[in-house]
C-alpha positions in Angstrom: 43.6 -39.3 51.0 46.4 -40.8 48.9 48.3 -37.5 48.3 48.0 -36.7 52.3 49.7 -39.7 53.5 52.5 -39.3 51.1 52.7 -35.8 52.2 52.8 -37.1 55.9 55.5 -39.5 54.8 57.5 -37.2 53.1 57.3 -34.5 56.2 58.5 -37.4 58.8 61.4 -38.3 56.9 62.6 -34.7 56.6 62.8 -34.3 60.1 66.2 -33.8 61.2 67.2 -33.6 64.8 70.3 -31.7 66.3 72.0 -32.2 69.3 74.1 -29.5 70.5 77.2 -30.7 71.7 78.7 -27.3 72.2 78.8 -25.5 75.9 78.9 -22.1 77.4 81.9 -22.4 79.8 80.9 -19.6 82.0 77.0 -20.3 81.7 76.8 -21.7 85.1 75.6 -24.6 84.5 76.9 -28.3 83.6 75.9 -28.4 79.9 77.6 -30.0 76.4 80.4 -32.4 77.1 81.1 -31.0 80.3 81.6 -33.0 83.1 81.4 -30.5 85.6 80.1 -26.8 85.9 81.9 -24.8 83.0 84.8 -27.5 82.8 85.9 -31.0 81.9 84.9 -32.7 79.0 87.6 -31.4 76.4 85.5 -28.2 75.1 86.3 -26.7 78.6 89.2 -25.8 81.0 90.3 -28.6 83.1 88.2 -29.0 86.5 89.5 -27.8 89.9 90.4 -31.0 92.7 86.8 -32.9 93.8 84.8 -31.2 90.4 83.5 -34.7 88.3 85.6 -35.6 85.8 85.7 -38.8 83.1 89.6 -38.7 82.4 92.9 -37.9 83.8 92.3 -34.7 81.1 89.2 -33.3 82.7 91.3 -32.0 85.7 93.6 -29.6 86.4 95.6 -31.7 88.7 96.2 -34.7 85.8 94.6 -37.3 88.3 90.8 -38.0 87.4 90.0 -40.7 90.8 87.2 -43.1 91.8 86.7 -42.0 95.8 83.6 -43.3 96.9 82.0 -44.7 93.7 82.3 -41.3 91.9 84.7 -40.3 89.3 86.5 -36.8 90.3 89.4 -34.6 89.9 92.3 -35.4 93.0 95.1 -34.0 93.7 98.5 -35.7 92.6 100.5 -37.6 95.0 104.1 -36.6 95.3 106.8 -39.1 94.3 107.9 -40.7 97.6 111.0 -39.4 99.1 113.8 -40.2 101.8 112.5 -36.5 103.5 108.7 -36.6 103.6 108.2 -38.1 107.1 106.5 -41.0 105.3 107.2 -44.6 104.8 106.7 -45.1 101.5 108.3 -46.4 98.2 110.9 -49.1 99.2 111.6 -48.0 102.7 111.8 -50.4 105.4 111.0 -47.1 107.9 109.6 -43.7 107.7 112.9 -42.2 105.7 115.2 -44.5 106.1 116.0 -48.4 104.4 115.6 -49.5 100.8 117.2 -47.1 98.9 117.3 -44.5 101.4 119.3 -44.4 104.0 120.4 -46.7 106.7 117.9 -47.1 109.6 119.0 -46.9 113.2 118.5 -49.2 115.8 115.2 -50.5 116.6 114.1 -49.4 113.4 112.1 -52.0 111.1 114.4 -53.8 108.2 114.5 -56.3 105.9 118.0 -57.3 105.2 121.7 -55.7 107.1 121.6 -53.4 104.2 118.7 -51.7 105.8 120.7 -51.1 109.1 123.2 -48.6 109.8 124.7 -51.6 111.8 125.1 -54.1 109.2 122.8 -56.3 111.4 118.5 -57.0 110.8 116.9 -59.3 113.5 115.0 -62.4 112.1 112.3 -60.4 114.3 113.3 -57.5 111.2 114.2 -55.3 113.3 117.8 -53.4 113.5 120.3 -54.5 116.2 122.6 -52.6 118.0 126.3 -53.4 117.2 128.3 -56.1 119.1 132.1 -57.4 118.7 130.1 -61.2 118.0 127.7 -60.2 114.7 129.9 -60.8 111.7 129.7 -57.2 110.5 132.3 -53.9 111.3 130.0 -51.5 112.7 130.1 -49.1 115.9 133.8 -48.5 116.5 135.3 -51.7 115.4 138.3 -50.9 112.9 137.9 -54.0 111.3 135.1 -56.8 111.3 134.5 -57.5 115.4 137.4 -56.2 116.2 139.0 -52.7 116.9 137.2 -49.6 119.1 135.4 -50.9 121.7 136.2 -54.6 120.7 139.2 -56.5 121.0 142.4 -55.5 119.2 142.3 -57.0 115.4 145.0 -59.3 114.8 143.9 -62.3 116.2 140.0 -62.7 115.7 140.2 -64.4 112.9 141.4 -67.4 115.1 144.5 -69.2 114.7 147.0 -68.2 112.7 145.8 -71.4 110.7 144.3 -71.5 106.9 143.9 -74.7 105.7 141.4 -77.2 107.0 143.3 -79.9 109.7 145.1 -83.1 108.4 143.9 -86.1 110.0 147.0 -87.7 108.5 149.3 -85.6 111.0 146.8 -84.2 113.4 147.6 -84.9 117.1 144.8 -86.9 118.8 143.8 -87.3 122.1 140.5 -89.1 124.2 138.4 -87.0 127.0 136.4 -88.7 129.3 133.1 -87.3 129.5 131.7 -85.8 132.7 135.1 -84.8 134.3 136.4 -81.6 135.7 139.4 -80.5 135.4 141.1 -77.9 138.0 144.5 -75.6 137.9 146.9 -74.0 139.7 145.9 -70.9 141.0 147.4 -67.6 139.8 148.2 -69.0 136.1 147.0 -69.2 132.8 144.9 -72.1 131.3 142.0 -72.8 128.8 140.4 -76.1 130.2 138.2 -78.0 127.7 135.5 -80.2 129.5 132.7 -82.5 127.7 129.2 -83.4 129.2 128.2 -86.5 130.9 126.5 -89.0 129.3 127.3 -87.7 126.0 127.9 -90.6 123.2 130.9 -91.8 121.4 132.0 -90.4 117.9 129.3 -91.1 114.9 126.3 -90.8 117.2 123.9 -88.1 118.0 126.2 -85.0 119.0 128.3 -84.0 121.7 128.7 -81.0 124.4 132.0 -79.1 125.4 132.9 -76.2 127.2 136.0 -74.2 126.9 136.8 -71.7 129.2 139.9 -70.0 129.7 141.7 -67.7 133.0 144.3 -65.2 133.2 147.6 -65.2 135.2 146.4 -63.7 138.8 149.6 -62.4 139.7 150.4 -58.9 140.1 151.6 -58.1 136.6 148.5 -60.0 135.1 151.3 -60.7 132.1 149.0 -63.1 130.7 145.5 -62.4 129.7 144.8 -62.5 125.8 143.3 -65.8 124.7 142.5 -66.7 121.2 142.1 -69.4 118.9 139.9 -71.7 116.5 137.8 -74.8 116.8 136.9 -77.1 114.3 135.0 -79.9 113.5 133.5 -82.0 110.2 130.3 -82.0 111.6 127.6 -79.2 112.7 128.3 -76.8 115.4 124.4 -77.1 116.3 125.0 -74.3 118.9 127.5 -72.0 120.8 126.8 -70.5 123.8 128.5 -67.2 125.3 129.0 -67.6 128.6 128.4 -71.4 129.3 125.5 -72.6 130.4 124.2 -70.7 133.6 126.2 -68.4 133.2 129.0 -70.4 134.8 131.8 -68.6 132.4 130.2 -65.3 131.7 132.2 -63.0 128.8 133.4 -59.9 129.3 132.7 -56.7 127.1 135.7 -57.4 124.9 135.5 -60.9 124.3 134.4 -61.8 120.9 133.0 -65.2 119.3 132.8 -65.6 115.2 130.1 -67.2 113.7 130.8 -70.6 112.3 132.5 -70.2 108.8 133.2 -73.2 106.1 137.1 -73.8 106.2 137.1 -75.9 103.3 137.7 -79.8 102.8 134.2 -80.3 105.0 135.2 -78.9 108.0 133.4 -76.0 109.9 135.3 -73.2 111.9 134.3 -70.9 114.9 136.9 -68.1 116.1 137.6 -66.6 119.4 139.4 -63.7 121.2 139.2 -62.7 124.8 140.7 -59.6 126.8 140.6 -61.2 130.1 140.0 -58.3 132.9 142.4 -60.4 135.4 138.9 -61.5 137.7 139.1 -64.3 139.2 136.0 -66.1 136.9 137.2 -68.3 133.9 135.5 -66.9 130.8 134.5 -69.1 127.9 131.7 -70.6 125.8 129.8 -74.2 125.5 128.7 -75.2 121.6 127.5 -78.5 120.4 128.7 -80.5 117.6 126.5 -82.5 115.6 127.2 -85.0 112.5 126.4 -83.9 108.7 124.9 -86.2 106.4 126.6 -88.9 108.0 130.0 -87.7 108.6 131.7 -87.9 111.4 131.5 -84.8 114.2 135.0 -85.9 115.7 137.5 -85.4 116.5 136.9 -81.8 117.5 140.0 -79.7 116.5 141.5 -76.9 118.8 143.8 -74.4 118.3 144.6 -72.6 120.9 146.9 -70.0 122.0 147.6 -67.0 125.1 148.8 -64.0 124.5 151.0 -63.6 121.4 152.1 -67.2 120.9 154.9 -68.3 119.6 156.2 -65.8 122.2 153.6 -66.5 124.2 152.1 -69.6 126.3 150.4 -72.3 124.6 151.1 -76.3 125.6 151.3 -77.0 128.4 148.7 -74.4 129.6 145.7 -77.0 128.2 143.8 -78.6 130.5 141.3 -82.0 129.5 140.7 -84.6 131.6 141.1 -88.3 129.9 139.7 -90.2 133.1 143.4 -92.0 133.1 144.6 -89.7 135.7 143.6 -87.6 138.8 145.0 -84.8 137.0 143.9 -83.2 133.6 146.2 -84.0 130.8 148.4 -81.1 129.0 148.6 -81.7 125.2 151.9 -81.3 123.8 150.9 -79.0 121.2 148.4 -76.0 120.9 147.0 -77.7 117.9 145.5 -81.2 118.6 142.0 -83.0 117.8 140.0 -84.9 120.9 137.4 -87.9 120.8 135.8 -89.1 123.6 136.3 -92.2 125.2 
């Protein structure tokens, strides 16, 4: 009995058992290390698109994908391109933004870069050109100016660099609340302030310049131009006025504010005016910053070509003192309200 179980013993731990890790890769079937039917596993060719796969090596395409739970061979996805009628990679559009190329209007962007304009919407969409966005585009020759804008040279403002002086600056008081009215058939801007506004230091106050060419026959007089400043905010422009009481024609053009140095703010304006009988023009508001004074509010202000040109006495504000406006001596002048 002895010698049998040693026998027994010595049988078992003989026995050696193979596994066959080799495969037939045109057998049919899905044996050895494959991981599909005659392919994948590294002993096989590489496995056609949807065959299993473990790797990116099993497949013939490179791509081994999960798609729905299962691991299996896909085909690659082209690198994104500005011509594949896809958005994709960093475009803002289908084919166009990022680093492709500029996107027309309406299109969706994230920045101006993304516009052929210049000009993305907080909305991120791209905006159609205008002679009041900052940016050359359409047919202007130079920024807002040019082609279908007015003639460059003069936006820009007043001939002007440096901020105002308050040592040598002209001042003058408006009363609040007051018209003002010209002769008919000549050239004038007329500056006006809203009722009720407060004096200097406090909350804000409201103005509206408008401006009208000469009526006569030759209409000699009908480019206006100029700058506005102020040490405070402009907290809002408005083309047109209010109501559309001073509407713009095609070829007017407002800046956006600009800093102009030693704490002051600057917007810039040029009209074309068609010789209509409406004054053009634009209402803004001007608030204090971080407890600096908003006036006076500086103008600069000039028709046509001046010097050559009209500018004082052709400037209309009324300072309550009078039944007529008051004419400043000078195209260049500050006003605080009474």
């Amino acid at each position: 009995m002895r010698a049998i179980v040693i026998l027994l013993a010595a049988t078992a731990a003989g026995c050696i058992v193979q596994v066959n890790n080799s495969a037939n890769c045109s057998d049919g079937l899905q044996d050895g290390l494959e991981t599909s039917i005659d392919c994948g596993g590294g002993v096989c060719g590489p496995c056609a698109d949807g065959l299993r796969c473990n790797v990116n090596g099993d497949c013939a395409s490179g791509l081994c994908a999960s798609v729905q739970g299962q691991r299996v061979c896909a085909a690659q996805q082209p690198a994104p391109s500005c011509t594949d009628l896809m958005r994709n990679g960093d475009e803002t559009d289908v084919d166009c933004g990022g680093s492709c190329s500029p996107c027309a209007v309406d299109k969706s962007c994230l920045v101006g870069a993304d516009c052929a304009t210049g000009v993305c919407s907080t909305q991120h969409v791209c905006l159609a050109p205008t002679c009041m966005d900052g940016v050359q585009n359409g047919t202007e020759t130079g920024v807002d100016c040019g082609g279908d804008c007015p003639p460059c040279g003069h936006l820009g403002g007043s001939p002007l660099t440096a901020p105002p002086d308050l040592g040598t600056l002209p001042l003058f008081f408006i009363k609040a609340g007051v018209g003002a009215s010209f002769n008919a058939g000549e050239p004038y801007f007329i500056i006006t302030a809203a009722a009720g506004t407060p004096t200097a230091g406090q909350i804000g106050s409201t103005w509206t310049l408008t401006w009208i060419g000469d009526q006569s026959a030759t209409n000699a007089y009908h480019t206006f131009y100029g700058s506005i400043w102020t040490q405070g905010t402009f907290a809002s422009i408005t083309p047109g006025c209010a109501a559309s009481a001073c509407t713009l024609e095609g070829d007017d053009a407002i800046s956006a504010t600009s800093n102009a140095g030693g704490g002051w703010t600057r917007v810039d304006f040029d009209s074309n005016f068609g010789g209509t009988t409406t004054p053009n023009g634009f209402t803004f508001v001007v608030t204090p910053t971080s407890g600096t004074n908003h006036e006076p509010v500086v103008f600069d202000l000039y028709i046509d070509n001046a010097p050559g040109g009209l500018t004082a006495p052709y400037i209309l504000y009324p300072d309550g003192n009078t039944s007529n406006p008051t004419m400043p001596s000078a195209s260049y002048f500050g006003l605080v309200h009474k």
